[in-house]
GUVODO-797953 format. One record per residue: x, y, z of N, C-alpha, C in turn. Coordinates in Angstrom, 3 decimals. Example, Ala and Ser with C-alpha at 12.3 -4.5 7.8 and 13.67 -1.06 7.14 Angstrom:
<atoms>
{neast:13.190&nnorth:-5.690&nup:7.800&caeast:12.300&canorth:-4.500&caup:7.800&ceast:13.200&cnorth:-3.300&cup:7.800}
{neast:12.850&nnorth:-2.250&nup:7.080&caeast:13.670&canorth:-1.060&caup:7.140&ceast:12.900&cnorth:0.030&cup:7.870}
</atoms>
This chain:
<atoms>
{neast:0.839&nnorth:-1.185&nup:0.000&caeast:0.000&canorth:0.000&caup:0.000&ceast:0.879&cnorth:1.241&cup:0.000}
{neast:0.693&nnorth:2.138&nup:-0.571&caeast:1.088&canorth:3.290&caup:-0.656&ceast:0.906&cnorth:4.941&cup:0.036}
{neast:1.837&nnorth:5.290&nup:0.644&caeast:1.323&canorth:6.297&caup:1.572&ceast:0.556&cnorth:7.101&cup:0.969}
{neast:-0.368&nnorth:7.110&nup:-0.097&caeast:-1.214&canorth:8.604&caup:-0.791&ceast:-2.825&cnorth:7.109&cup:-0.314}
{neast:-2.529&nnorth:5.972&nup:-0.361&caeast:-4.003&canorth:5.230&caup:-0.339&ceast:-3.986&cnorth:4.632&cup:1.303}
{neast:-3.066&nnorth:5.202&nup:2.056&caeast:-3.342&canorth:4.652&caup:3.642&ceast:-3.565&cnorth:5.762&cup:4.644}
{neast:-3.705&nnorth:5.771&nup:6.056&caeast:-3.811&canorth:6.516&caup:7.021&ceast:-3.219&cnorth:6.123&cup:7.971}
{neast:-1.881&nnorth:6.285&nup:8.234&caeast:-1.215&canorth:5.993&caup:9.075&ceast:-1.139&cnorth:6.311&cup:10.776}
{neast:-1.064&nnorth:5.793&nup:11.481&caeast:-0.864&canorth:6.097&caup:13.275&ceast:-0.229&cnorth:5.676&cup:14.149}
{neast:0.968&nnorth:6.406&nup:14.690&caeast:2.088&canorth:5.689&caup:15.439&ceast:1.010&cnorth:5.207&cup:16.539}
{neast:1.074&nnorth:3.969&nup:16.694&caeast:1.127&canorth:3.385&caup:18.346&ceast:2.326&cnorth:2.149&cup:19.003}
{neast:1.886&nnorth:2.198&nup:19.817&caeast:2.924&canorth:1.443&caup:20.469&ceast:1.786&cnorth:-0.293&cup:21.284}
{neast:2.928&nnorth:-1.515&nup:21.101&caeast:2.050&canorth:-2.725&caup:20.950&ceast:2.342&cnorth:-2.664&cup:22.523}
{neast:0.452&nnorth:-3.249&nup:23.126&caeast:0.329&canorth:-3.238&caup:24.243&ceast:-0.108&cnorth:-4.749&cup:25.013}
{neast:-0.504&nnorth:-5.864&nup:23.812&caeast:-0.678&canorth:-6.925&caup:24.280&ceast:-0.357&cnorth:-8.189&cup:22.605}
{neast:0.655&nnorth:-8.918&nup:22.814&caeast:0.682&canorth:-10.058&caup:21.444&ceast:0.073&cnorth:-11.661&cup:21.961}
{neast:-0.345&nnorth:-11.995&nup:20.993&caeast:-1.148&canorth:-13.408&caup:21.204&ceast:-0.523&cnorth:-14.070&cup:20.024}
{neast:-0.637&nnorth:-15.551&nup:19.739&caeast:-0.888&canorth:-16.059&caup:18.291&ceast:-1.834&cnorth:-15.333&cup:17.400}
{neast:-3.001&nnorth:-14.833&nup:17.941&caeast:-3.913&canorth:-14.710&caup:16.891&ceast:-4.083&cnorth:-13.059&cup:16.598}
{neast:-3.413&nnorth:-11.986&nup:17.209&caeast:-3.832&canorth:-10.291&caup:17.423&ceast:-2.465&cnorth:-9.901&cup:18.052}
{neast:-2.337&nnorth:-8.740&nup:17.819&caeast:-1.615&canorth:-7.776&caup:18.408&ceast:-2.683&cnorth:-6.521&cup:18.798}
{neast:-2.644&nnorth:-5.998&nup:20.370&caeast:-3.185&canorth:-4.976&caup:20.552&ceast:-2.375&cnorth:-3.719&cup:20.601}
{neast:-2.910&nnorth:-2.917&nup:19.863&caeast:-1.633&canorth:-1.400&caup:19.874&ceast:-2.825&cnorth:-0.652&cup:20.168}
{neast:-1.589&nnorth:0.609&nup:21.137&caeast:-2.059&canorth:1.594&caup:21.774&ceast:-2.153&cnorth:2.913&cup:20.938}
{neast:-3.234&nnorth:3.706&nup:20.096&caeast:-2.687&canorth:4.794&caup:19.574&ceast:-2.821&cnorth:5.888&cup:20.502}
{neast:-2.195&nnorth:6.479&nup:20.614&caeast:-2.406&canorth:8.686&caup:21.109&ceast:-2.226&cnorth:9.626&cup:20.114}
{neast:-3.729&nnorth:10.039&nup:19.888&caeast:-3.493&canorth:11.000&caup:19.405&ceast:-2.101&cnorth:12.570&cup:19.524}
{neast:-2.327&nnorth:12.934&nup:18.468&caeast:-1.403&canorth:13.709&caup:18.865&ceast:-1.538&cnorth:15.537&cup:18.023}
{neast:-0.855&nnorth:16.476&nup:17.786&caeast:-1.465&canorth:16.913&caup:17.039&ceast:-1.477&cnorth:16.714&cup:15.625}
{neast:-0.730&nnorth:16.117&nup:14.803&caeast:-0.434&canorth:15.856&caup:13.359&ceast:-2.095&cnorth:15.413&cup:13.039}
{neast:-2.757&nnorth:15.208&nup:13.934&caeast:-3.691&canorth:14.517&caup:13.111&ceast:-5.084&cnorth:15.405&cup:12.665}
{neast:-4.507&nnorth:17.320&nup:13.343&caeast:-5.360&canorth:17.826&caup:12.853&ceast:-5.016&cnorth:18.871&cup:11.548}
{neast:-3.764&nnorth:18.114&nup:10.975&caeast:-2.902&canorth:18.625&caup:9.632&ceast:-3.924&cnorth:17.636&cup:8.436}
{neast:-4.223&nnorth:16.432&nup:8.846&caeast:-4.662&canorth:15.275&caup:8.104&ceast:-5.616&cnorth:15.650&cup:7.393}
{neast:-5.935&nnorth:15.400&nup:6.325&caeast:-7.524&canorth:15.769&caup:5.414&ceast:-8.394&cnorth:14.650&cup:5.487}
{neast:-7.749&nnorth:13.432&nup:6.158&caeast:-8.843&canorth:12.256&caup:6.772&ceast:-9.059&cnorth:12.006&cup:7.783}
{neast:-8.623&nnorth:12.970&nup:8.907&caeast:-9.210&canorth:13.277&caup:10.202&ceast:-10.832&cnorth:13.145&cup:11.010}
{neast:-11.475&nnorth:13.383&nup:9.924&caeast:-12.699&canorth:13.462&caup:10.444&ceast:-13.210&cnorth:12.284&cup:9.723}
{neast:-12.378&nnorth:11.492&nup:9.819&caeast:-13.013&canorth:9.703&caup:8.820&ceast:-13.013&cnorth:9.154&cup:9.198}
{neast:-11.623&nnorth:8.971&nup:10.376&caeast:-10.846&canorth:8.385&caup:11.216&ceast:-10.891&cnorth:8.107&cup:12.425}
{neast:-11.729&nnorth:9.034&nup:13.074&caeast:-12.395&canorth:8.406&caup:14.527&ceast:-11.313&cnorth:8.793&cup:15.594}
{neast:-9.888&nnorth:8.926&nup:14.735&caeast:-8.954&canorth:9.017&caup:15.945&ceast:-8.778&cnorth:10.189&cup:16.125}
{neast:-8.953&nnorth:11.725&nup:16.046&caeast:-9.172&canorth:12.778&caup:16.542&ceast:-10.268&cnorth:13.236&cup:17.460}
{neast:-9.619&nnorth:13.798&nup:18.373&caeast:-10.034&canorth:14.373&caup:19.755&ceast:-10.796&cnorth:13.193&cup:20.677}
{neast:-9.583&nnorth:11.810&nup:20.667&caeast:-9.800&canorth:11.139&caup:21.452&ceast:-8.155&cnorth:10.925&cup:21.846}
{neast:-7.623&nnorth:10.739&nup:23.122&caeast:-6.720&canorth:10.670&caup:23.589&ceast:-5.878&cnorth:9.367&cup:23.260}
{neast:-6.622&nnorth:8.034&nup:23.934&caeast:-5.698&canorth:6.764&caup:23.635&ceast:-6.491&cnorth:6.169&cup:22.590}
{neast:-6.525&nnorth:5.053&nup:21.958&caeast:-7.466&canorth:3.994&caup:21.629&ceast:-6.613&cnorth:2.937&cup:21.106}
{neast:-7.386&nnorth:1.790&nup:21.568&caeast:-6.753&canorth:0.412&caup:21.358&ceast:-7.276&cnorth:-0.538&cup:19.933}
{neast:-6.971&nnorth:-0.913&nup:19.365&caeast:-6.677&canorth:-1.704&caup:18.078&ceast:-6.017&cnorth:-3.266&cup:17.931}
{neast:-7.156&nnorth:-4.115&nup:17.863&caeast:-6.796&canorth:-5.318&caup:17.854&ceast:-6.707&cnorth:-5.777&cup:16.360}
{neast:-5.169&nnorth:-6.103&nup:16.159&caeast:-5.003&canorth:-6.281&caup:14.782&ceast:-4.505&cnorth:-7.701&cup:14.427}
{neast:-5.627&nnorth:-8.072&nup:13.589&caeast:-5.671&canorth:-9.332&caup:13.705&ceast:-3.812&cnorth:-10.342&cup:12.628}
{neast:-3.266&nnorth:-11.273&nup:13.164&caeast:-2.286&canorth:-11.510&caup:12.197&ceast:-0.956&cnorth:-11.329&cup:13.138}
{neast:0.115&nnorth:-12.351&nup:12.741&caeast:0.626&canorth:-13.056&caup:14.278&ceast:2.470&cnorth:-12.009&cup:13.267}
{neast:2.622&nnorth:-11.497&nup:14.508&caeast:3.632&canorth:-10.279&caup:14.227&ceast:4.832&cnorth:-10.603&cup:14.665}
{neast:5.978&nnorth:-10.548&nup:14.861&caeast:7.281&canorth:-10.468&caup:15.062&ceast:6.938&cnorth:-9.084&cup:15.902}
{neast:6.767&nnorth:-9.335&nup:16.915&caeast:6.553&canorth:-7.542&caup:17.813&ceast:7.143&cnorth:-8.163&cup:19.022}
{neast:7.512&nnorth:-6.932&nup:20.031&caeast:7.327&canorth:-7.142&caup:21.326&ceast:6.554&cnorth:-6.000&cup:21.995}
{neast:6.053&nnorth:-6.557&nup:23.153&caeast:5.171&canorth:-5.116&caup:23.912&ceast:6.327&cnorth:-3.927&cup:24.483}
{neast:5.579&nnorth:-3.309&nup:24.123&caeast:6.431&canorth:-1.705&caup:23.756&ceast:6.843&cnorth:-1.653&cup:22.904}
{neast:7.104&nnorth:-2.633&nup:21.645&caeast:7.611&canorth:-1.615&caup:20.564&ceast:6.849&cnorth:-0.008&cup:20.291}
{neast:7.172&nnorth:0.135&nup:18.922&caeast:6.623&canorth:1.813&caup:18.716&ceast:6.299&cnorth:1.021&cup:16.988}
{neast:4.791&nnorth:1.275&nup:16.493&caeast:4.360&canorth:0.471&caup:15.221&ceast:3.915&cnorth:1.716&cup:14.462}
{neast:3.654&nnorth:1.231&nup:12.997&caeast:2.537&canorth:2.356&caup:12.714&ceast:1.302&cnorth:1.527&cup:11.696}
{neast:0.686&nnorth:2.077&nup:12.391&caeast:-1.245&canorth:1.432&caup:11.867&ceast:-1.712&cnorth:1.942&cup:11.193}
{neast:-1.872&nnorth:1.099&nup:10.000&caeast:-2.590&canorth:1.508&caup:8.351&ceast:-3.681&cnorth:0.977&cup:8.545}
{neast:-4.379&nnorth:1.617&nup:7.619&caeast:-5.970&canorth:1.584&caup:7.010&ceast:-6.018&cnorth:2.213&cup:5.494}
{neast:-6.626&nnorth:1.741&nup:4.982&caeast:-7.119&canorth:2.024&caup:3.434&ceast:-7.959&cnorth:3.351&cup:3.503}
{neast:-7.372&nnorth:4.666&nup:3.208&caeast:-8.412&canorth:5.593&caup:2.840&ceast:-9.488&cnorth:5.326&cup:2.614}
{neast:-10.125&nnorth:4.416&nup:1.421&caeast:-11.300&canorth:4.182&caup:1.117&ceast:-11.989&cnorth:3.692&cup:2.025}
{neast:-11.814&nnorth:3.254&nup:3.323&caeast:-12.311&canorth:2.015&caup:4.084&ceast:-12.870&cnorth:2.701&cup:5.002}
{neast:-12.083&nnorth:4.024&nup:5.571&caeast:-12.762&canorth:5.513&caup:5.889&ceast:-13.811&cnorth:6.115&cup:5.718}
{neast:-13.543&nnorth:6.336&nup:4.339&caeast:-14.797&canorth:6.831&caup:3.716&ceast:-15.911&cnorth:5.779&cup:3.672}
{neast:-15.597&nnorth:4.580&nup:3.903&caeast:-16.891&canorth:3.575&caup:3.492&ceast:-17.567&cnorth:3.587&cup:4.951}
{neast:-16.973&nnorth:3.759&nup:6.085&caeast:-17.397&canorth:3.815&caup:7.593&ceast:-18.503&cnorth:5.223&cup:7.414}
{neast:-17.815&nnorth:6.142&nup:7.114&caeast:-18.648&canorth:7.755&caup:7.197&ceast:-19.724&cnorth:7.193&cup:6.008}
{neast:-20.049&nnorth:6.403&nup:5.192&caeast:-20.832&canorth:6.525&caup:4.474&ceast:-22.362&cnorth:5.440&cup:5.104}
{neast:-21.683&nnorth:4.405&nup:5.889&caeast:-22.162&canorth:3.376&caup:6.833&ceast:-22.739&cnorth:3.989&cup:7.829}
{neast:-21.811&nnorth:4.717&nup:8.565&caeast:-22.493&canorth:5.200&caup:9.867&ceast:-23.314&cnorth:6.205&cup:9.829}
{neast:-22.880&nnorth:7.682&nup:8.794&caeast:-23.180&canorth:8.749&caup:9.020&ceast:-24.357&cnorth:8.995&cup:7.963}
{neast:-23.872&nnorth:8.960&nup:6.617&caeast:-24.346&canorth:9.384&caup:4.990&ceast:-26.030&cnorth:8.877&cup:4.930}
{neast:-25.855&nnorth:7.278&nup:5.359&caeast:-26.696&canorth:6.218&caup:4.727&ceast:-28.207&cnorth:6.714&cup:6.191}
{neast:-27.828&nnorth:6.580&nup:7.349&caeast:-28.590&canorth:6.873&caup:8.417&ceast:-29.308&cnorth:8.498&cup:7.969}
{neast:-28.510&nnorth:9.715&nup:7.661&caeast:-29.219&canorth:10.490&caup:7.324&ceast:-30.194&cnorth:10.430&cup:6.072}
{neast:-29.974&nnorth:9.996&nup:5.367&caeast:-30.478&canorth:9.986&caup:4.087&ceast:-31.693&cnorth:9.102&cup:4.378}
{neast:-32.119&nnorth:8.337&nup:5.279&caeast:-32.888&canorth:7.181&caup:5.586&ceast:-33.924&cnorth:8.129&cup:6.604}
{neast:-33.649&nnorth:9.311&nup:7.039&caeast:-33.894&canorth:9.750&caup:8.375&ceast:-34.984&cnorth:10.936&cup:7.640}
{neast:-34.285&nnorth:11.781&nup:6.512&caeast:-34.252&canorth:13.435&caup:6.070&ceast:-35.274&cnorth:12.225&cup:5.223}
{neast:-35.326&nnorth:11.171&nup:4.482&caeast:-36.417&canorth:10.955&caup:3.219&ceast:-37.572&cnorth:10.400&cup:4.500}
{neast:-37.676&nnorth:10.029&nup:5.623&caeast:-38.927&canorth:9.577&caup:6.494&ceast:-39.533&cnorth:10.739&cup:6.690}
{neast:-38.601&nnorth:11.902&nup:6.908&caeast:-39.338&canorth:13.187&caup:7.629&ceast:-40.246&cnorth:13.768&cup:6.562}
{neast:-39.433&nnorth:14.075&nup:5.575&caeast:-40.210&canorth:14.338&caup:4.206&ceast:-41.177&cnorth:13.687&cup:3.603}
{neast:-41.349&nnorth:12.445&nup:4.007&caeast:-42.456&canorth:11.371&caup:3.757&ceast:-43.520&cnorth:11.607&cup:4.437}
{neast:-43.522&nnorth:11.997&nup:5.907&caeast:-44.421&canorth:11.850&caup:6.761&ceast:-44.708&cnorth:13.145&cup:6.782}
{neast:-44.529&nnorth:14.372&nup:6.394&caeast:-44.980&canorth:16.086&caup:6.365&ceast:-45.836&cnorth:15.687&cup:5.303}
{neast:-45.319&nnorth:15.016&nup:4.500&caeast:-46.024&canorth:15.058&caup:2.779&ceast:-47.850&cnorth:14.227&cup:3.092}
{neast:-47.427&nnorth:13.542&nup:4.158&caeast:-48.584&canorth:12.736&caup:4.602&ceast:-49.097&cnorth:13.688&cup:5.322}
{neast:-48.918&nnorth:14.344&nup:5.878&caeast:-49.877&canorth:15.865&caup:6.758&ceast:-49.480&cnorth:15.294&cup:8.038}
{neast:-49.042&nnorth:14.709&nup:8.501&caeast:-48.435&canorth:14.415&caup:10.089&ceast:-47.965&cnorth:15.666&cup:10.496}
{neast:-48.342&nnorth:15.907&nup:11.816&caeast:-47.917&canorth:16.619&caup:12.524&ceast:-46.411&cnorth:17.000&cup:12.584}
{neast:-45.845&nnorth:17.916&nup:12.846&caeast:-44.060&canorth:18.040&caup:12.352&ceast:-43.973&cnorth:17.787&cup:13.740}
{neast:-44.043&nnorth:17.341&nup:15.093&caeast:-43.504&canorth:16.526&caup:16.196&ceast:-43.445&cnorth:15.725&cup:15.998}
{neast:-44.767&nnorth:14.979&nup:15.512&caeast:-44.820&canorth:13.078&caup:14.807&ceast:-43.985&cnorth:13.059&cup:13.564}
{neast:-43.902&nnorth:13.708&nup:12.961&caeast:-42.663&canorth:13.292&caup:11.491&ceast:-41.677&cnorth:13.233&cup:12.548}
{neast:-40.865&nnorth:14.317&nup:13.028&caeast:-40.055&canorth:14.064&caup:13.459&ceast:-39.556&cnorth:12.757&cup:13.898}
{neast:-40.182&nnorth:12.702&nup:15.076&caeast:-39.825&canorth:11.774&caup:16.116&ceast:-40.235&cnorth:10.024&cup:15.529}
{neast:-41.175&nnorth:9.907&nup:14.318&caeast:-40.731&canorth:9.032&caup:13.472&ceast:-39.910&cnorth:8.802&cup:12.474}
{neast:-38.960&nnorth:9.836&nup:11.916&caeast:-37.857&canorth:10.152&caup:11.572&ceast:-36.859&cnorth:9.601&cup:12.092}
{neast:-36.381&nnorth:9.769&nup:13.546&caeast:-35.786&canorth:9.797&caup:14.425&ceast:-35.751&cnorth:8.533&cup:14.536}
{neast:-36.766&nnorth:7.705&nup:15.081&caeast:-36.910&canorth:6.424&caup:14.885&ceast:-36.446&cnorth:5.329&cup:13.804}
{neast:-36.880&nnorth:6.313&nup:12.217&caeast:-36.758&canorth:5.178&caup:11.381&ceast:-34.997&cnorth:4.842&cup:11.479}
{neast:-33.878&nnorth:5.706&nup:11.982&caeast:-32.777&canorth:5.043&caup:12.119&ceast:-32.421&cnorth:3.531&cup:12.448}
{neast:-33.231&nnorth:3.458&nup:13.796&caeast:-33.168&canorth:2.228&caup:14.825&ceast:-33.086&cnorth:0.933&cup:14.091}
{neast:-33.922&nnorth:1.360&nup:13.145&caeast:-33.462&canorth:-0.571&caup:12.367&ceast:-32.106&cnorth:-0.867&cup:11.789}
{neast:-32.366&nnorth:0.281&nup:11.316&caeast:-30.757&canorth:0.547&caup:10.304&ceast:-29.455&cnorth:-0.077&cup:10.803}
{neast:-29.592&nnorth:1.014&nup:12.621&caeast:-28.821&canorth:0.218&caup:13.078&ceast:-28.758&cnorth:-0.890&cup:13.917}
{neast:-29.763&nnorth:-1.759&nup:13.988&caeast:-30.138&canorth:-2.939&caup:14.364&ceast:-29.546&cnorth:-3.895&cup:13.086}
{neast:-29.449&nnorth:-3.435&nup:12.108&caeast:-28.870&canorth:-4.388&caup:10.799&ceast:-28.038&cnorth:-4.220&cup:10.978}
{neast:-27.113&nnorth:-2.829&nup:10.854&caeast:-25.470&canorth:-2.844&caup:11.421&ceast:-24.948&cnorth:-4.079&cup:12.204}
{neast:-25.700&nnorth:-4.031&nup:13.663&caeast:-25.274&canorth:-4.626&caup:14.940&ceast:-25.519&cnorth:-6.505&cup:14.280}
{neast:-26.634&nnorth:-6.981&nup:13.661&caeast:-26.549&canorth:-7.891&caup:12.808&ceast:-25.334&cnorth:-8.084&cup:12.452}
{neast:-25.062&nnorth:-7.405&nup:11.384&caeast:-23.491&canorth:-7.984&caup:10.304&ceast:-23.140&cnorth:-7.087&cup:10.533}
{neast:-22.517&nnorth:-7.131&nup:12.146&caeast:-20.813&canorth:-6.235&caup:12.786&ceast:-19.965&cnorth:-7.743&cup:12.244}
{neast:-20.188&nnorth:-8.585&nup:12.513&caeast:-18.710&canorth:-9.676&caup:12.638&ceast:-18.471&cnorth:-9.629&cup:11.088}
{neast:-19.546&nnorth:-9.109&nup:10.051&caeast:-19.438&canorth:-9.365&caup:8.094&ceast:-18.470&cnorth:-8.196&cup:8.767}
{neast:-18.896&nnorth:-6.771&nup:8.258&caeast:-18.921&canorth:-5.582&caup:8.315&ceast:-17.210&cnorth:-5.327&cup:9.278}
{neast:-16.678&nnorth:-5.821&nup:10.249&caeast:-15.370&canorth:-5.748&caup:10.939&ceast:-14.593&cnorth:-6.351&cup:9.780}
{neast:-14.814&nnorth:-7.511&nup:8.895&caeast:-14.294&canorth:-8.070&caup:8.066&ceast:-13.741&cnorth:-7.121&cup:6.798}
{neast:-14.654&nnorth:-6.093&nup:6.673&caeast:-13.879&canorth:-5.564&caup:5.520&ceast:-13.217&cnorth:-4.401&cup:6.016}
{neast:-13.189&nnorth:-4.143&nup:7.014&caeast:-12.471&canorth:-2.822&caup:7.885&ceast:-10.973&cnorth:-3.318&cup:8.446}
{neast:-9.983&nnorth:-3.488&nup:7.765&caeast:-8.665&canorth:-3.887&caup:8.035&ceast:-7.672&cnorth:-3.004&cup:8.778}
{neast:-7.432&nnorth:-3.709&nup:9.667&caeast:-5.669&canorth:-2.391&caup:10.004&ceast:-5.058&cnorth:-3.288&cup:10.194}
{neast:-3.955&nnorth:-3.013&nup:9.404&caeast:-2.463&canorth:-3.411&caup:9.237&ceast:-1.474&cnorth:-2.782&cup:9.960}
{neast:-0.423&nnorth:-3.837&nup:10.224&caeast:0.581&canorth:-3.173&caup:10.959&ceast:1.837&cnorth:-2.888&cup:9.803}
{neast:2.523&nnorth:-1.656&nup:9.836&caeast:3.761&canorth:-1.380&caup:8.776&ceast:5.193&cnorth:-1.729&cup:9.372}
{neast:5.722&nnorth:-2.786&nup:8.645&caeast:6.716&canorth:-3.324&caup:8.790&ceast:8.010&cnorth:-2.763&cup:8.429}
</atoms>
């Protein structure tokens, strides 16, 4: 992978198994230079831990750095954020158009999310599958 198609993050490895390595990231400030900052989840959170699956030549404490696929970013913000609004803004507009009260659109608006992410929580174990972080060697 190539540094223009990844998102890189120093952490340091905090637990190795056969099957995972857990690394520690900290934010820091570089990551509010980044133009995939707000994709990434890892701004304006202090530590976060990362279980990366795939049996490493590490020891605890090294110092690593943790890739992700740009695109894989954008496919999360489009999962979590894009797809839920768009599901939310076409109920509200559905239910005004029906003469509902604009408290009741709303708040069935609001609602129609809940399945959405009830399917998420369904196929998290699919859905973790295509969300990769790699460790850079």
């Amino acid at each position: 992978m190539s540094k223009l198609s990844t998102v890189d993050h120093e952490g340091v490895v905090k637990e190795i198994s056969n099957e995972f390595v857990v690394v520690q990231i900290t934010s820091n400030a570089a990551c509010s230079s980044c133009h995939a900052e707000g994709v990434c989840s890892m701004s304006g959170k202090k530590e976060k831990t990362i279980d990366i699956a795939g049996n490493y030549n590490f020891k605890k404490g090294d110092s690593v750095t943790v890739q992700m696929e740009k695109s894989l970013g954008f496919s999360a913000v489009i999962l979590g954020y894009f797809i839920p609004f768009i599901i939310m803004v076409t109920t509200l507009v559905i239910f005004l158009a029906l003469k509902f009260k604009e408290s009741h659109a709303g708040i069935i608006a609001l609602l129609s999310v809940f399945p959405y992410y009830l399917f998420l929580l369904a196929y998290k174990n699919k859905i973790n599958k295509k969300f990769v972080f790699s460790l850079k060697i």
